[in-house]
Backbone as numpy.savetxt, mean C-alpha at the origin, in Angstrom:
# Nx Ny Nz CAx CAy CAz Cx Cy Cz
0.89 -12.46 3.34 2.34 -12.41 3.44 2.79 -11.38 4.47
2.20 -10.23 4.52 2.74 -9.03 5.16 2.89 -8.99 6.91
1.59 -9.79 6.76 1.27 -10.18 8.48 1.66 -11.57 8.93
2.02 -12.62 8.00 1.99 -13.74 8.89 3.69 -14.36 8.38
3.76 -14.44 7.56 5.21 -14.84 6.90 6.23 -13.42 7.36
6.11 -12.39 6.74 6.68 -11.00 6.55 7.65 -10.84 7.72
7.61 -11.01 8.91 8.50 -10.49 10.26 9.02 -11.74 9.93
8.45 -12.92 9.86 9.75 -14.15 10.24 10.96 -14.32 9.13
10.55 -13.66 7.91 11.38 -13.73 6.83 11.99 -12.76 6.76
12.08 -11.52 7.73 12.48 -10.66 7.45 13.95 -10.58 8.88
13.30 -10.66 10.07 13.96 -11.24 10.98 15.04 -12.47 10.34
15.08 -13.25 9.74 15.66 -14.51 9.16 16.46 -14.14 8.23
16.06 -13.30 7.45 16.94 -13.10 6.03 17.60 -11.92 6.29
17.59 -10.84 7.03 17.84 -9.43 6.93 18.91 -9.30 8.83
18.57 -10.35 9.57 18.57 -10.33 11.33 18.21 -9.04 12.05
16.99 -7.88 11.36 16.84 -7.48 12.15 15.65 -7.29 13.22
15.62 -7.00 14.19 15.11 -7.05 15.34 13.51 -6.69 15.29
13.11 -7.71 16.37 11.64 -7.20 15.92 10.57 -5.72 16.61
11.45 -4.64 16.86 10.98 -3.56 17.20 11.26 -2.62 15.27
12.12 -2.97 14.84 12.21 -2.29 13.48 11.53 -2.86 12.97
11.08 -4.18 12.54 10.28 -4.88 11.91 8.72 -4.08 12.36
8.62 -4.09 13.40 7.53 -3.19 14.20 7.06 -1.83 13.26
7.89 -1.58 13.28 7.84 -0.26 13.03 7.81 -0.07 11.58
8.48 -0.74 10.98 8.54 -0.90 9.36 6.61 -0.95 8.67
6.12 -2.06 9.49 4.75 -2.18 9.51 3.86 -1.66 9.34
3.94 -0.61 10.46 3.26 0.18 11.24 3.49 1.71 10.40
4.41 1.86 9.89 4.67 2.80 8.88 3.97 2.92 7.63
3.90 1.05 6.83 3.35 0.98 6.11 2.08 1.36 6.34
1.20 0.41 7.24 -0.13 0.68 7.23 -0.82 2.05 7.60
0.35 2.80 8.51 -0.30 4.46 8.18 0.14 5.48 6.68
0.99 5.02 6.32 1.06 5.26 4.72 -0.01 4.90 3.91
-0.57 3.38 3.99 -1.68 3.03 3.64 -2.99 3.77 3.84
-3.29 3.97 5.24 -4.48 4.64 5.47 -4.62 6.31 4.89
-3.35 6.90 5.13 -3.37 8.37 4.85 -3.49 8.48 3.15
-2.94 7.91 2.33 -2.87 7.80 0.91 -4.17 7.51 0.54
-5.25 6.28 1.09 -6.57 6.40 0.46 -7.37 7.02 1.59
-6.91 7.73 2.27 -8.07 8.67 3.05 -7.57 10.09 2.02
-6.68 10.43 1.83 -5.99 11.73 0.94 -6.84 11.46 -0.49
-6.68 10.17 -0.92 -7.45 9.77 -2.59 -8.90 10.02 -2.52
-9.20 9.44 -1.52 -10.91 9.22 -1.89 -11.55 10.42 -1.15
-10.94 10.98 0.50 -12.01 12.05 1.21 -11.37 13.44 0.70
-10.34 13.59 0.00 -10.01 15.14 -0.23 -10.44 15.28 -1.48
-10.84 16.35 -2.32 -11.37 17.24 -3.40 -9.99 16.95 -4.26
-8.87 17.33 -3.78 -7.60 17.77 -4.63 -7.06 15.80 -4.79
-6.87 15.24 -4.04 -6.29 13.78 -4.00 -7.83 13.26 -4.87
-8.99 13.33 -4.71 -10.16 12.61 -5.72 -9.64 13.31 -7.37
-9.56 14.70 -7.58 -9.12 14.92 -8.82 -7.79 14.53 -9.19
-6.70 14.79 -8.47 -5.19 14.11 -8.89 -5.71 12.01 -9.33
-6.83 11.62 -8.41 -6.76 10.30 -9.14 -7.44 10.13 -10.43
-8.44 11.28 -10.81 -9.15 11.40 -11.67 -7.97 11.72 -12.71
-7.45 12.58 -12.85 -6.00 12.09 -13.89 -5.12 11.65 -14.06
-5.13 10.76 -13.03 -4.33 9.14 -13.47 -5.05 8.22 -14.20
-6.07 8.32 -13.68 -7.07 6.77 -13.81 -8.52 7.11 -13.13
-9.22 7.30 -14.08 -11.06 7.44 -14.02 -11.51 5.74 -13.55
-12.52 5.92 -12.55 -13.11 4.83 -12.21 -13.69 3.94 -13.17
-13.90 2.58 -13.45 -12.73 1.51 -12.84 -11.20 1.34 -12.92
-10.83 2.35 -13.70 -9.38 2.17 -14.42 -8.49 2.42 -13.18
-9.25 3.04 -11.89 -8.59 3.47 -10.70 -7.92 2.67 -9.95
-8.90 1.31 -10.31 -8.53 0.29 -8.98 -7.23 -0.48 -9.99
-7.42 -0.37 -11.52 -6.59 -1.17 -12.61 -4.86 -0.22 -12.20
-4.90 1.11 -11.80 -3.65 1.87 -11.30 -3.20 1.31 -10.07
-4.04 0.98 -9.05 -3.72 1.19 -7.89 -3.19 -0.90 -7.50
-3.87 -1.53 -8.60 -2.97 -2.85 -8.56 -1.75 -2.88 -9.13
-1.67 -2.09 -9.99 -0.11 -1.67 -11.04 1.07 -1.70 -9.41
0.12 -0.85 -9.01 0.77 0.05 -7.69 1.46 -1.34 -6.68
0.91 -2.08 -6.63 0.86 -3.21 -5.66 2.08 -4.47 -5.98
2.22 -4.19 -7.53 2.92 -5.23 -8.17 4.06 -4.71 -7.87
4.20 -3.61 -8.33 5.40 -2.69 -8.80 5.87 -2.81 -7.07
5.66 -2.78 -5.82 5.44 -3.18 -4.47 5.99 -4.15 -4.31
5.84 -5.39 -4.95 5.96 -6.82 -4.84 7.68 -6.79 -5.47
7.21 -6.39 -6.58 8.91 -6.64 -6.92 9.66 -5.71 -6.68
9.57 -4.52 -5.93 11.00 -3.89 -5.15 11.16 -4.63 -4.15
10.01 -4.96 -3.48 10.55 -5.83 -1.94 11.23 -6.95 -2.42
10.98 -7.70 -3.69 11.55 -9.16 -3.60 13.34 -8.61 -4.04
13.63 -7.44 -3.87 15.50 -6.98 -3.55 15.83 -7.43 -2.63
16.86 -7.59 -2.86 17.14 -8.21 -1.41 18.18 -7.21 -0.74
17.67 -6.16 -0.43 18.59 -5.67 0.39 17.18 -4.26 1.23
17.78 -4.66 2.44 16.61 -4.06 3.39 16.25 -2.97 3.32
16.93 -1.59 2.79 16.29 -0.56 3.01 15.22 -0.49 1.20
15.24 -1.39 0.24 14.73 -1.01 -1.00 13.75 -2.38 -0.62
14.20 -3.17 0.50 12.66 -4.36 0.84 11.50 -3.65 1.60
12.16 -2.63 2.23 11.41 -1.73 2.94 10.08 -0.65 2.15
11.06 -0.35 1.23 10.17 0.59 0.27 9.24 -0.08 -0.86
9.45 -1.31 -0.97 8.74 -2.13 -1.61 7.55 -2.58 -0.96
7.77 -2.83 1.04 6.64 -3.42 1.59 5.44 -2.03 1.68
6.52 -0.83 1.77 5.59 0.04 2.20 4.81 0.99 0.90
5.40 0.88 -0.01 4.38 0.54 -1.41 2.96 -0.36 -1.52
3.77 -1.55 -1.31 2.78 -2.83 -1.42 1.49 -2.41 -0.38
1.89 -1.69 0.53 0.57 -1.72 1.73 -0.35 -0.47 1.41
0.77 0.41 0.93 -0.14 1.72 0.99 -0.79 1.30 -0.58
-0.56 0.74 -1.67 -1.23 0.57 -2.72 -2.20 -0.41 -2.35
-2.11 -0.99 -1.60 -3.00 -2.45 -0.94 -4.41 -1.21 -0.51
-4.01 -0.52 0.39 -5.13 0.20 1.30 -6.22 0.79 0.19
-5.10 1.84 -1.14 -5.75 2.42 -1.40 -6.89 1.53 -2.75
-6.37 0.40 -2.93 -7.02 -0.63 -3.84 -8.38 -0.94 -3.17
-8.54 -1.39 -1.66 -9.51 -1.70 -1.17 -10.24 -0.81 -0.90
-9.98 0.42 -0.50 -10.88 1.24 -0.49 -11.95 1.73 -1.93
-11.00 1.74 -2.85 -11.61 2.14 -4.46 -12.57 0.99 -4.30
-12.31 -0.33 -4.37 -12.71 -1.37 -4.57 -13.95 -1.43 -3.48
-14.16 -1.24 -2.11 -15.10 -0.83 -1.51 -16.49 0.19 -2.07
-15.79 1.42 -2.59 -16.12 2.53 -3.12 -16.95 1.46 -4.16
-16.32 1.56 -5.04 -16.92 1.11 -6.21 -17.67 0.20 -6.30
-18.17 -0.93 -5.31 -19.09 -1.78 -5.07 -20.18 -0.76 -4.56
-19.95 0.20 -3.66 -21.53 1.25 -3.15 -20.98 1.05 -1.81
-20.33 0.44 -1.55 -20.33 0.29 0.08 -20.28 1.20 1.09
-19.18 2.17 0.72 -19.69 3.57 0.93 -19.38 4.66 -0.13
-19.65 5.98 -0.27 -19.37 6.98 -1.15 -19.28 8.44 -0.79
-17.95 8.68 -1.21 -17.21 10.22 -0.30 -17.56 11.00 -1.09
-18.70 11.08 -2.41 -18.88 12.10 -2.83 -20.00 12.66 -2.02
């Protein structure tokens, strides 16, 4: 949705331009990256997730995270569709990474 539907529906339903749409994105996905590089490679962000949610229960938070994403964006009004997409991505990032993690694929301890 985020990449292939997401600008045309957003451009369409909202009319705005596709340099904000740009940027809206591009926000998300460095929100995304910094949130599970902060979760999984720092000492203080690995223990803050350790008392939310102990592994597997981590990746069971971080889809909570994704939903809760899904339905602010489906508002319809752009600046709370905004905070919904950029939820949805940064909970997206940090899901796949746990979910990486937790298969062995790699490990930041």
């Amino acid at each position: 949705y985020n990449l292939s539907i997401g600008p045309l529906f957003l451009l369409d339903e909202f009319g705005k331009q596709t340099g904000i749409i740009g940027v809206m994105f591009a926000v998300g996905a460095a929100s995304g990256t910094i949130c599970a590089v902060a979760v999984t490679c720092t000492v203080r962000g690995r223990t803050m997730l350790q008392q939310v949610a102990r592994s597997p229960f981590d990746i069971c938070a971080s889809m909570v995270g994704i939903g809760i994403g899904v339905l602010v964006a489906a508002i319809p009004s752009f600046p709370v569709h905004v905070l919904g997409v950029v939820l949805l991505m940064c909970f997206n990032d940090l899901a796949a990474t746990l979910m990486t993690e937790f298969n062995g694929s790699i490990n930041t301890e």
